[in-house]
N, C-alpha and C positions, 0 to 999 in steps of 0.2 A: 601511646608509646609502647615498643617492646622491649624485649632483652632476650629477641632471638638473632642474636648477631652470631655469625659464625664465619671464621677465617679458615683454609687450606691454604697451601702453597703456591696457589693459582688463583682463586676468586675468594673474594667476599661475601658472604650470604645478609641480607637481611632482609626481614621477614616480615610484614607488615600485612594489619588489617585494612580494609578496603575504608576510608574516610571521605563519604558523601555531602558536609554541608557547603564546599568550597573553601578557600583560601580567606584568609584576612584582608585580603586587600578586595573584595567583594563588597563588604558592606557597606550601605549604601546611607547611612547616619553615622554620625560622630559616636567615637565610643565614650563611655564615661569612667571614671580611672578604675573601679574594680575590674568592670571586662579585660580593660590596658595592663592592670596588675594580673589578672589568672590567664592570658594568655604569654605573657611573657614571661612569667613561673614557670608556664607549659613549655616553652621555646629552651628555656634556661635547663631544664631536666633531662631534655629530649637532649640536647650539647652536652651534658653532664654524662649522659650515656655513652654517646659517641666518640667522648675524649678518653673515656675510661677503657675503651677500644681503639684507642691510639688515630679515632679517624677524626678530621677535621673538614667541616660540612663545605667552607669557603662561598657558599651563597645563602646567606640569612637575609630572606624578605619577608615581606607580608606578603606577597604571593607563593613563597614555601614555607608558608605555617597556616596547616590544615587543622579546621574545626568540624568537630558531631558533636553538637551537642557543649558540652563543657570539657570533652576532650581536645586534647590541643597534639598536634601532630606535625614534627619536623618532615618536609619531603625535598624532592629533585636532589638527589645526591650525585647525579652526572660528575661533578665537580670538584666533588669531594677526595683529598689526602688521604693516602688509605698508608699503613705500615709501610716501611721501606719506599716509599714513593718520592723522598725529597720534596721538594718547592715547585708550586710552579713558576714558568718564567715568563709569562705575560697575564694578563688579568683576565679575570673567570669569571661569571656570575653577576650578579646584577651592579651595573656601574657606579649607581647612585646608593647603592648598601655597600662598594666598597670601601675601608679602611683605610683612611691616610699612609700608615707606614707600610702599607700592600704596593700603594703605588709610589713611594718614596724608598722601595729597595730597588724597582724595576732602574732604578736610573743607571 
């Protein structure tokens, strides 16, 4: 995780180390619920950050929740609400991680 997020009036900065063991959705045995609890602790922080920077990530998988180790790392922010950005108005991000009332405003 970081907390080198940095906004101008033009881009958004964020600043990440390089995370080699792959994505959650790689593995290749059933987790057992401590790994399922400390990775989605890690998921929940890493949001905890990014809301506190007004962004909202809008594609939460287990293909963007990167692991090293017992580090847990939110990625692909492509898609992500950044300040002043509004809504989006069709659906983003993985179809099967999206939210019900994401796709019950689109109506």
């Amino acid at each position: 995780m970081t907390d080198a997020i940095h906004m101008d009036p033009e881009y958004v900065y964020i600043i990440m180390d390089c995370v080699g063991d792959g994505h959650c959705d790689r593995t290749p045995h059933r987790r057992d619920e401590d790994d399922a609890r400390h990775i989605a602790r890690g998921a929940l922080k890493g949001l905890q950050l990014l809301h506190k920077h007004n962004i909202t990530h809008c594609d939460i998988s287990l293909r963007n929740i990167m692991r090293e180790g017992k580090r847990v790392v939110l990625v692909d922010l492509d898609t992500a609400l950044l300040p002043g950005m509004g809504k989006h108005t069709s659906v983003w991000g993985t179809l099967d991680y999206t939210a019900p009332e994401v796709l019950e405003s689109l109506d």
